[in-house]
mmCIF file of the N, C-alpha and C atoms, coordinates in Angstrom:
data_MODEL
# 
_entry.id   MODEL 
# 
loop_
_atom_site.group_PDB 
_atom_site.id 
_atom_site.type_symbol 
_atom_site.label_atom_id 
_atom_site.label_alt_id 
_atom_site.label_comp_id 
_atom_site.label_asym_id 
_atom_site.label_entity_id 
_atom_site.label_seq_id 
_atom_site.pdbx_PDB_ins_code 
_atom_site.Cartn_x 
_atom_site.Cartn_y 
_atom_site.Cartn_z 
_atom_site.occupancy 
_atom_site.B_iso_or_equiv 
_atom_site.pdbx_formal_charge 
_atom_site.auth_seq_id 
_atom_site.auth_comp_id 
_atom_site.auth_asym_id 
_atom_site.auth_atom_id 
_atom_site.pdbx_PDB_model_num 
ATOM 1  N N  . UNK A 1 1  ? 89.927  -120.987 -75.044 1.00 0.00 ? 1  UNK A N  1 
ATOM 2  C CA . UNK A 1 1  ? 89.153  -120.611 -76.230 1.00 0.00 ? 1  UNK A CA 1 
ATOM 3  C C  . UNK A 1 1  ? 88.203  -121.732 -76.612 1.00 0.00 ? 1  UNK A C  1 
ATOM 4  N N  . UNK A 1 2  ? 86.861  -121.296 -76.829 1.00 0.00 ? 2  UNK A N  1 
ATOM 5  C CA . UNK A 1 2  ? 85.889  -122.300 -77.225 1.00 0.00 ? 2  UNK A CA 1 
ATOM 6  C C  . UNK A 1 2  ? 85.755  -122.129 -78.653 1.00 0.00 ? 2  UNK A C  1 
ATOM 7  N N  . UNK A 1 3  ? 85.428  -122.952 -79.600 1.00 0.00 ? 3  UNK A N  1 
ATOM 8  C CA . UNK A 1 3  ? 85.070  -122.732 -81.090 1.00 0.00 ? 3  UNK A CA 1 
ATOM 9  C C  . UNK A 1 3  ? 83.645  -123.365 -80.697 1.00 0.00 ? 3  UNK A C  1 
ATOM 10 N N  . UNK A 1 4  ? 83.054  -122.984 -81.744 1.00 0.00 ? 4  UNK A N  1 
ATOM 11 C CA . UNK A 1 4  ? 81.594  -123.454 -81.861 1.00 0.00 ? 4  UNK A CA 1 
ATOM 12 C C  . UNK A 1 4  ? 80.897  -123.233 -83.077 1.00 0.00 ? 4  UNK A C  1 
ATOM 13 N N  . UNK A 1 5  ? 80.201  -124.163 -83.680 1.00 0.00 ? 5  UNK A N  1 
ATOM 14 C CA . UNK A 1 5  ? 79.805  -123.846 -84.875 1.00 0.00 ? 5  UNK A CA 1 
ATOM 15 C C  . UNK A 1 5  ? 78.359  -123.716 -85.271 1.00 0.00 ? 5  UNK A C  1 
ATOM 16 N N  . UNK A 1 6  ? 78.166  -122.579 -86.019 1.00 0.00 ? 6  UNK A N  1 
ATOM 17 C CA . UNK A 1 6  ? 77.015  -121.622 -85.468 1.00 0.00 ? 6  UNK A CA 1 
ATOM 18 C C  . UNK A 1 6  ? 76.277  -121.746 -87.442 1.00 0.00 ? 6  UNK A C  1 
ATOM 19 N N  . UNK A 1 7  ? 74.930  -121.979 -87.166 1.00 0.00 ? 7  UNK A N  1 
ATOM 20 C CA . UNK A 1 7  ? 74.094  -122.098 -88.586 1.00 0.00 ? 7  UNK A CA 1 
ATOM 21 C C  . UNK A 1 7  ? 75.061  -121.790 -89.927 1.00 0.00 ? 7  UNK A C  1 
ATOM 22 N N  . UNK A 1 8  ? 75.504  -123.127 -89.498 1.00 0.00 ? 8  UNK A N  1 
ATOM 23 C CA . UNK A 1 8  ? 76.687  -123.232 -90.708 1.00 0.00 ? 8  UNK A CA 1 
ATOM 24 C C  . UNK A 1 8  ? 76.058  -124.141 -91.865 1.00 0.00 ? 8  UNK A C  1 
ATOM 25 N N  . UNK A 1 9  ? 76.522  -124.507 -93.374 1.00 0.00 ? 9  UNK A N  1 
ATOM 26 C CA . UNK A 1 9  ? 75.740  -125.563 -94.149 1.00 0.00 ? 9  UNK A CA 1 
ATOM 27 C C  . UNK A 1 9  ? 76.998  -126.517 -93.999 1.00 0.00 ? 9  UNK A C  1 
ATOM 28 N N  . UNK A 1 10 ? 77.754  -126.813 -93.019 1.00 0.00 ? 10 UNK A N  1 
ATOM 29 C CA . UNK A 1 10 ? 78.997  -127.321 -93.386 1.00 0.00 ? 10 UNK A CA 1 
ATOM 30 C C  . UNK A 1 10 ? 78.583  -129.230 -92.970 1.00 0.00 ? 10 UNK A C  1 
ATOM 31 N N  . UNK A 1 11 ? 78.561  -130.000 -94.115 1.00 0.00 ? 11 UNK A N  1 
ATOM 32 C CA . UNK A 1 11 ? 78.508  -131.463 -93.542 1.00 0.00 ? 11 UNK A CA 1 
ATOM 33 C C  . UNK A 1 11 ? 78.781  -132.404 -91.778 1.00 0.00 ? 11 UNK A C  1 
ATOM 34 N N  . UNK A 1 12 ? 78.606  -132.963 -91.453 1.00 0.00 ? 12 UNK A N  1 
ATOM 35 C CA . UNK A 1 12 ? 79.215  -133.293 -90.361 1.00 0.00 ? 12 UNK A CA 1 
ATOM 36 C C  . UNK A 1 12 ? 80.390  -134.157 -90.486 1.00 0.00 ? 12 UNK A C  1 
ATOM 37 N N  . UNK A 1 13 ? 81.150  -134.235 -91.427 1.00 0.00 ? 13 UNK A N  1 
ATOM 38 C CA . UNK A 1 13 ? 82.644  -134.919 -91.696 1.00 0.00 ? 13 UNK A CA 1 
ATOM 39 C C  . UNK A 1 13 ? 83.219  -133.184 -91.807 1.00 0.00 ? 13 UNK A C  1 
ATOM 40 N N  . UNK A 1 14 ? 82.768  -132.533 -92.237 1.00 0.00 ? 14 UNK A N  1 
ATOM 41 C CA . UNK A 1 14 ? 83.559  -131.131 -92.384 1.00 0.00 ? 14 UNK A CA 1 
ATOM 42 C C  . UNK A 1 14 ? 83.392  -130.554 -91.245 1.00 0.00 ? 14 UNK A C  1 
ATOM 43 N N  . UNK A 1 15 ? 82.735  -130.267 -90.798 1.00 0.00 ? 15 UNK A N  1 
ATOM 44 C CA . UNK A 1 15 ? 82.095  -129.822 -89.123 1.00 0.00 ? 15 UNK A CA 1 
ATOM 45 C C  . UNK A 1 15 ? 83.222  -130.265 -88.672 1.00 0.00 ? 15 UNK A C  1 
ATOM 46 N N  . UNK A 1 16 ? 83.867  -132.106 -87.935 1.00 0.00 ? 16 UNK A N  1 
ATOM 47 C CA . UNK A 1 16 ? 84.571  -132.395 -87.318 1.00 0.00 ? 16 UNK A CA 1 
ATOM 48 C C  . UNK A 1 16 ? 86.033  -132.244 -87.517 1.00 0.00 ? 16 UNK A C  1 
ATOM 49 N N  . UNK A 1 17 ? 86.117  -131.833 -89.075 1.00 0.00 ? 17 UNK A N  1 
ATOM 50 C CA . UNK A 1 17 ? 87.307  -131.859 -89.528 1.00 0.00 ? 17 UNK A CA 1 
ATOM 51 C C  . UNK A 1 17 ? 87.547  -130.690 -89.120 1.00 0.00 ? 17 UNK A C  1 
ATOM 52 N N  . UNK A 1 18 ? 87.360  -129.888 -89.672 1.00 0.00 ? 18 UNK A N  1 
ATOM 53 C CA . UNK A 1 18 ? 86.945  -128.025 -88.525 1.00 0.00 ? 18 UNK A CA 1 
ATOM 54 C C  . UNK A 1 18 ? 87.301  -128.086 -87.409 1.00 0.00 ? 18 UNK A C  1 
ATOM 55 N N  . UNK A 1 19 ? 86.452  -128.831 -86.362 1.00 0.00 ? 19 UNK A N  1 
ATOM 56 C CA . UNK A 1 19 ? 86.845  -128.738 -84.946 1.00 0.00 ? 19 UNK A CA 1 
ATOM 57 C C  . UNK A 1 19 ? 88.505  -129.199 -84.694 1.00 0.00 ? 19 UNK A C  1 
ATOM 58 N N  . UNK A 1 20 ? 88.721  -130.261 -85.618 1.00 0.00 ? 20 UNK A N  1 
ATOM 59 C CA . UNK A 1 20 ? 90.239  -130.782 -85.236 1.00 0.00 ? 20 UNK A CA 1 
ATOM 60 C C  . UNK A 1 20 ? 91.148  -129.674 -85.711 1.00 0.00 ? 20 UNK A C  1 
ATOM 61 N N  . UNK A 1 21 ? 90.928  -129.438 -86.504 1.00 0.00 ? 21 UNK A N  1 
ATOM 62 C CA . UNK A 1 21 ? 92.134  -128.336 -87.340 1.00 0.00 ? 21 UNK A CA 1 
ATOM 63 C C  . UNK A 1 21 ? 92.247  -126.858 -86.052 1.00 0.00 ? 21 UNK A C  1 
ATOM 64 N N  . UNK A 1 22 ? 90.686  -126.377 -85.394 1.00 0.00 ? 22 UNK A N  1 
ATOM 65 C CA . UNK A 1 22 ? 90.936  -125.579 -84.622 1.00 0.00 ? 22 UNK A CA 1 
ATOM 66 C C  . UNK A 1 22 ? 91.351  -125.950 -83.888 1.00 0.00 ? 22 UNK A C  1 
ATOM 67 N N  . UNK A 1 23 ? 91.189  -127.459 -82.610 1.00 0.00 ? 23 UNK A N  1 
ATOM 68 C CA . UNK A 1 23 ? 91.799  -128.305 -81.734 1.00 0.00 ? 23 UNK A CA 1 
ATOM 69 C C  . UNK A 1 23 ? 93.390  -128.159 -81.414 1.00 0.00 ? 23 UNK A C  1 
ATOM 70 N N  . UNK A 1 24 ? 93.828  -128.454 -82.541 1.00 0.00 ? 24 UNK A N  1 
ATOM 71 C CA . UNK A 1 24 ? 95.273  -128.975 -83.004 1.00 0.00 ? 24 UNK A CA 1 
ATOM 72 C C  . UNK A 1 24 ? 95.618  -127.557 -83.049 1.00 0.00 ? 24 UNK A C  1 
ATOM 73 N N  . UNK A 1 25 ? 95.400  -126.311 -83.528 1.00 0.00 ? 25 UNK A N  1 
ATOM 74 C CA . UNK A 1 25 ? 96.019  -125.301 -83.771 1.00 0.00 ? 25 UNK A CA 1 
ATOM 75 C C  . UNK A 1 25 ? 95.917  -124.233 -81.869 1.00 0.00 ? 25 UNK A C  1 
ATOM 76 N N  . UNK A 1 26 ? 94.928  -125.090 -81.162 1.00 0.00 ? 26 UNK A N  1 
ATOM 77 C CA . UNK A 1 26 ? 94.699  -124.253 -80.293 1.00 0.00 ? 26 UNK A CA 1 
ATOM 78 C C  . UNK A 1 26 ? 95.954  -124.976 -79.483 1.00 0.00 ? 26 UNK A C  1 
ATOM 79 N N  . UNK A 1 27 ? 95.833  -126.198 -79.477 1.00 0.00 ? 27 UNK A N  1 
ATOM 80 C CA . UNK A 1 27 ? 97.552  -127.204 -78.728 1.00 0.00 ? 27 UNK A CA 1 
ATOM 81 C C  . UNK A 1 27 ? 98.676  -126.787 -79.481 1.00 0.00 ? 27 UNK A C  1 
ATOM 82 N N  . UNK A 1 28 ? 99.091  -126.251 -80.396 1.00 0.00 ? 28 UNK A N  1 
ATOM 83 C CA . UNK A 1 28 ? 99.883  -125.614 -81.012 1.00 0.00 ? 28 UNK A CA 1 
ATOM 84 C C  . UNK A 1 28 ? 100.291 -124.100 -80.602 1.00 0.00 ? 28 UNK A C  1 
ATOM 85 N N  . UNK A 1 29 ? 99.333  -123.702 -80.180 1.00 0.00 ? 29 UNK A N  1 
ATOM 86 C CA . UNK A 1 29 ? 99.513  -121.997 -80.264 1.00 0.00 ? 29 UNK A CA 1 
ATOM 87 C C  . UNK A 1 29 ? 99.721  -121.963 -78.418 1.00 0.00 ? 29 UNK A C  1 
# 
């Protein structure tokens, strides 16, 4: 599974925090 983040207004500290939370949940699942 790829995530990708698509014309979002989301900061780039929130952006990365995003990617980890999906990261971590994709090594989880």
């Amino acid at each position: 599974m790829e995530f990708e983040i698509i014309e979002t207004n989301l900061s780039p500290d929130d952006e990365t925090q995003l990617r980890e939370t999906f990261a971590a949940e994709e090594v989880a699942g």
